[in-house]
C-alpha positions in Angstrom: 31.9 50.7 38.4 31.3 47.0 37.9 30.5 45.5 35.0 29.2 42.5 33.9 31.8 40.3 32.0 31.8 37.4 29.7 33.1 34.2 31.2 36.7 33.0 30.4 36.5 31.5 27.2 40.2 29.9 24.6 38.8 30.3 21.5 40.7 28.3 18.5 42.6 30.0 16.0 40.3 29.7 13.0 37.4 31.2 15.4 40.0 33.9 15.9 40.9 34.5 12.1 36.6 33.8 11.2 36.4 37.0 13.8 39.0 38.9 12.5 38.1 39.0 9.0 34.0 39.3 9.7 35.3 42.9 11.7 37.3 44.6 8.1 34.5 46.2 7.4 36.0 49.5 6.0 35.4 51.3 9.3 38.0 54.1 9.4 39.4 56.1 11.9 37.8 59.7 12.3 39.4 61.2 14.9 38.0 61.6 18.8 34.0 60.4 17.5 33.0 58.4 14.9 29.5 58.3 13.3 28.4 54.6 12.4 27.0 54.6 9.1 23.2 54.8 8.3 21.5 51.0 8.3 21.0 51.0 4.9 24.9 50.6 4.4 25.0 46.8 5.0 28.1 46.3 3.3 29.8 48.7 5.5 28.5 49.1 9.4 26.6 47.5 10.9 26.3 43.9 9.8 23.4 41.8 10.6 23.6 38.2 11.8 21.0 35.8 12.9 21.0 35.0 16.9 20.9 31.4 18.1 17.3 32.1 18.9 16.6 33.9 15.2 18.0 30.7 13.9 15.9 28.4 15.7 13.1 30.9 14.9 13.9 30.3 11.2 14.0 26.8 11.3 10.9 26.9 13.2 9.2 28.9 10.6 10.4 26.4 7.6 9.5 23.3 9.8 5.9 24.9 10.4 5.9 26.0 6.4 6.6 22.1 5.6 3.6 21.0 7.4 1.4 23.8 6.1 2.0 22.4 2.9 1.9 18.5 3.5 -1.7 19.3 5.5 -2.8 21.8 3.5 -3.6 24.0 6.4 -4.5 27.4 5.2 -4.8 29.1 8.6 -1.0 27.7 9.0 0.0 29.8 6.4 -0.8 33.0 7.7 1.2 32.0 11.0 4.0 30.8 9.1 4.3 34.2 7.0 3.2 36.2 10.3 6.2 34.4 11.6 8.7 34.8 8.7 8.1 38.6 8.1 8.7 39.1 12.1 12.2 37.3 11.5 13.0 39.8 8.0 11.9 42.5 10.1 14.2 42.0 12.8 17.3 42.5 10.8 16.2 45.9 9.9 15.6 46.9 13.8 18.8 44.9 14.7 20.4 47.8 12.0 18.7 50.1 12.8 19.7 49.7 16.8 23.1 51.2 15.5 22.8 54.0 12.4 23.9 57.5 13.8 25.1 56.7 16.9 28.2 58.9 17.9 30.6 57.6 20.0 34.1 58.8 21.4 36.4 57.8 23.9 38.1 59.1 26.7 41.5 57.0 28.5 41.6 56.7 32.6 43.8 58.7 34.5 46.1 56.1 35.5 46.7 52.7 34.1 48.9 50.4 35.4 50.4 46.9 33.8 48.6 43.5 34.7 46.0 45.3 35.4 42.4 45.9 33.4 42.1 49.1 32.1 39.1 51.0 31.7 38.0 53.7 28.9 35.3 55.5 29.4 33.2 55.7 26.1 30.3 58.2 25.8 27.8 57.3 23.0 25.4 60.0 21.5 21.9 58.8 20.2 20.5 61.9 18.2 17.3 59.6 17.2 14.0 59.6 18.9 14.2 56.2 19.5 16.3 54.4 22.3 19.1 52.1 21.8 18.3 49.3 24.6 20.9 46.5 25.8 23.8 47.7 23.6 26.6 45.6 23.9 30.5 46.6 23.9 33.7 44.7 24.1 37.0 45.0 22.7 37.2 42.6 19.7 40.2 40.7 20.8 40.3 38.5 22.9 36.7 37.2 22.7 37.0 36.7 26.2 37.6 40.6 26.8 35.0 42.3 29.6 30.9 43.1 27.9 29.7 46.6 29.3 25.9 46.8 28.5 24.7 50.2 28.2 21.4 51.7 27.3 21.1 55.2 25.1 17.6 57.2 26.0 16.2 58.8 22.7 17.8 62.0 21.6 19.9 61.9 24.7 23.9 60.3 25.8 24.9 57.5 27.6 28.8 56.9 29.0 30.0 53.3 30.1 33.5 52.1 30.5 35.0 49.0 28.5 37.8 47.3 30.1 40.7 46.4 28.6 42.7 43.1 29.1 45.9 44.1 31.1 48.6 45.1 28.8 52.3 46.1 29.3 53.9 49.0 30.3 54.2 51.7 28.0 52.0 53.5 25.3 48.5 51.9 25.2 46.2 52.7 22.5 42.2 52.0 22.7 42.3 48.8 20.7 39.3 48.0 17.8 35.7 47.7 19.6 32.7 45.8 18.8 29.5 46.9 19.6 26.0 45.0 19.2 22.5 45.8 19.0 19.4 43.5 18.7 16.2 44.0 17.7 13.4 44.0 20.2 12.8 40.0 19.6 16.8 38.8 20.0 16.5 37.1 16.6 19.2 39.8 15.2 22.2 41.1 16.2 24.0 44.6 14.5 27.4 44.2 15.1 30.1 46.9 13.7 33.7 47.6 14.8 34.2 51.5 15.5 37.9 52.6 15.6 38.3 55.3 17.8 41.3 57.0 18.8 42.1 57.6 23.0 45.6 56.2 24.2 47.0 55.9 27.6 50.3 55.5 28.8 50.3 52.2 31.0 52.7 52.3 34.2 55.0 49.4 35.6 52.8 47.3 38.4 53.7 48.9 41.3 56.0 45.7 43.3 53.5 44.0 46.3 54.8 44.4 49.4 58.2 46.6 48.7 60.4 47.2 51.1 60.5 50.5 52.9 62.1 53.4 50.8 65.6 53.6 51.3 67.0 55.5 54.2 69.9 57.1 52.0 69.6 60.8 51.0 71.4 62.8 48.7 74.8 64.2 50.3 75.1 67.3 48.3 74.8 69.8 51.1 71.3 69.8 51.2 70.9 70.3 55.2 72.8 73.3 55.1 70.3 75.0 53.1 67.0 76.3 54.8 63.6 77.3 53.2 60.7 78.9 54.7 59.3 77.0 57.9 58.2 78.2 61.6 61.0 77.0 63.6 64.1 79.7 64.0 64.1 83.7 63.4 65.5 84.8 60.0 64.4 88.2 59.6 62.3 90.9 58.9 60.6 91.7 55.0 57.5 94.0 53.9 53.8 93.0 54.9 52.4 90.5 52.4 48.5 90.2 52.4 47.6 87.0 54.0 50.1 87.2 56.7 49.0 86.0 60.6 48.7 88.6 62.5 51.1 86.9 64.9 54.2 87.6 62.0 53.5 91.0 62.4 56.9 92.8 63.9 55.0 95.5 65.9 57.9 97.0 67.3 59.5 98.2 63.4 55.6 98.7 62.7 55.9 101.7 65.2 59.6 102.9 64.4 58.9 103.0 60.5 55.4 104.1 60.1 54.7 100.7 57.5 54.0 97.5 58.5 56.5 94.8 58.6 56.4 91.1 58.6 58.9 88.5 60.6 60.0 85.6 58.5 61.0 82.4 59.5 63.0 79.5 58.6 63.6 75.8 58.6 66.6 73.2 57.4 65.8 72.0 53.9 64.3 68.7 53.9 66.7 65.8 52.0 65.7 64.5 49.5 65.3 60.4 49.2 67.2 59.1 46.2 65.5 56.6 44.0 68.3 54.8 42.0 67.9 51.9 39.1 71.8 50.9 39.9 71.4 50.5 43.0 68.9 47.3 42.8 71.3 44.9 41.7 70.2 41.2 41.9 66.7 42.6 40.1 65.9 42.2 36.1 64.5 45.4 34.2 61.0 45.0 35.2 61.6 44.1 38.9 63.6 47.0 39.1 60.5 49.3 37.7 58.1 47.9 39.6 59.9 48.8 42.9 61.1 51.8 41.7 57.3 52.4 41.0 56.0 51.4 44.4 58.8 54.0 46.1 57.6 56.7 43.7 54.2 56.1 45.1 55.2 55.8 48.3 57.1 59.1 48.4 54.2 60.9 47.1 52.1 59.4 49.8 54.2 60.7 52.2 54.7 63.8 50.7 58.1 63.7 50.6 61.0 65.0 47.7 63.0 62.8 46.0 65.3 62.2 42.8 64.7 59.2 40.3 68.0 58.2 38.3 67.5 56.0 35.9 70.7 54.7 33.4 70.8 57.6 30.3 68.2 59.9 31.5 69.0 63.1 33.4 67.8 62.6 36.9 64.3 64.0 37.7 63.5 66.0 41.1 61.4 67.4 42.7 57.8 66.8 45.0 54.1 66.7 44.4 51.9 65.2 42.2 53.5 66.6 39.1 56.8 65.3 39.8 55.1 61.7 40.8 53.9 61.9 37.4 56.7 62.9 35.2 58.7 60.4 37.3 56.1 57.2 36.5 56.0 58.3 32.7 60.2 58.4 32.5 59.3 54.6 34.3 57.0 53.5 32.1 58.6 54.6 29.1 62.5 53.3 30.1 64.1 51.2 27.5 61.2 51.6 24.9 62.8 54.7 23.3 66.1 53.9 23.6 66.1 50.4 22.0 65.5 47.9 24.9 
């Protein structure tokens, strides 16, 4: 999905700290939604501010009030108070863009380091009146992606917010900021919902990684054999589902119940995915290529084992195994002290 994003911007520190302190606005965690508070609440969500164009608006307003009264001009007057009670009455739309929205947020189902990571956030609008060019970042960095989503009245809206890349490891949903305006853009509602979603952020997979490694486990694998369709290995009871091809006519007709020929096959080997055996690589070299063989192997379908230094090796195929393999990858040396 793309989305629209704020151009790369290096804000100075006191910008940073001005921004930090402007977002404690006593906004507390409540679990998967959160329900901003009504736009009465100033003090607590949403805060108003003027826009660049509400305060040239403003100025506007006093520079026309100025010459009302040097001129004496009573029709100005009315203009100038026309034009002074539209800016007052934006702040209370620019709130009221905000009160009882419900919002909640759901993690990707893969995330991967040095990459931007997307949440999907669904927001509820119980109102009869529609939330229009909503704004929502995380709050740091200021330079972090804008989604700009609109919420029909008495109906739901989902966007995603991207997250600057991050490490590997666990990732959780860091502090949003969402913005309304008023219908004029001479107000902005800005509050800082804290919702709770984490995802667990995998080691960039290495570019270009070498094939995976022609070793297999020597174990005595290839003596064993599992079901396949290359040599004769008996006869067993009639399953439903079988071909009627694996039907063994002939002990059909002696006992009187149908019988079934089974088949067999060498067991595939296994590829084995060691950290040790990388030498020359730092940590995070080694689980990024480690990374890109996991997903390699579960391209090609095939088994494999993943040792890794203090963890009991993990084996197995499929799409659970790729998984439980990337989380013991993304997680290595974070719970065990480095």
């Amino acid at each position: 999905m793309s989305v629209p994003t704020t151009p790369p911007t290096k804000p100075t520190a006191w910008r940073e700290k001005i921004s930090q302190w402007v977002s404690d606005d006593g906004t507390r965690d409540e679990g998967q939604g959160l329900t901003i508070a009504p736009a009465t609440h100033f003090s607590k969500a949403p805060r108003v501010y003027p826009t660049r164009f509400g305060a040239a608006f403003l100025g506007m307003s006093l520079l026309t009030l100025i010459g009302c009264i040097n001129y004496q001009l009573s029709l100005g007057y009315l203009v100038t108070f026309l034009m002074l009670g539209l800016w007052v009455g934006g702040a209370v739309g620019a709130a009221r863009s905000l009160s009882g929205l419900t919002l909640s947020a759901t993690p990707p189902p893969e995330a991967w380091a040095a990459q931007p990571i997307g949440f999907t956030l669904r927001l509820q609008n119980p109102s009869t009146q529609p939330r229009l060019g909503l704004r929502i970042r995380a709050h740091q960095p200021r330079s972090a992606a804008l989604s700009l989503v609109d919420v029909p009245a008495d109906a739901q809206a989902t966007t995603q917010v991207f997250i600057p890349p991050a490490p590997r490891g666990p990732l959780p949903l860091p502090r949003l900021r969402v913005e309304g305006r008023d219908l004029l853009g001479l107000w902005r509602g800005v509050t800082y919902p804290l919702l709770r979603a984490e995802i667990l952020v995998y080691p960039q997979p290495e570019e270009n990684a070498p094939p995976l490694p022609s070793q297999s486990l020597n174990e005595g694998e290839g003596e064993r054999r599992v079901n396949g369709q290359e040599d004769y290995a008996g006869i067993r009871p009639y399953r439903p589902g079988d071909a009627p091809r694996q039907i063994a006519w002939r002990q059909t007709a002696r006992t009187g119940e149908l019988q079934s020929k089974v088949y067999d096959a060498p067991a595939a080997l296994k590829l084995r995915l060691n950290y040790q055996d990388l030498r020359g690589l730092d940590t995070e070299e080694r689980l990024s290529r480690l990374t890109a063989w996991v997903i390699q192997a579960r391209q090609q379908g095939a088994p494999f084992r993943l040792e890794l230094p203090q963890q009991e090796p993990l084996e197995g195929s499929g799409d659970a195994h790729t998984r439980r393999s990337l989380n013991a990858l993304a997680l290595f040396g974070l719970r065990q002290g480095g």
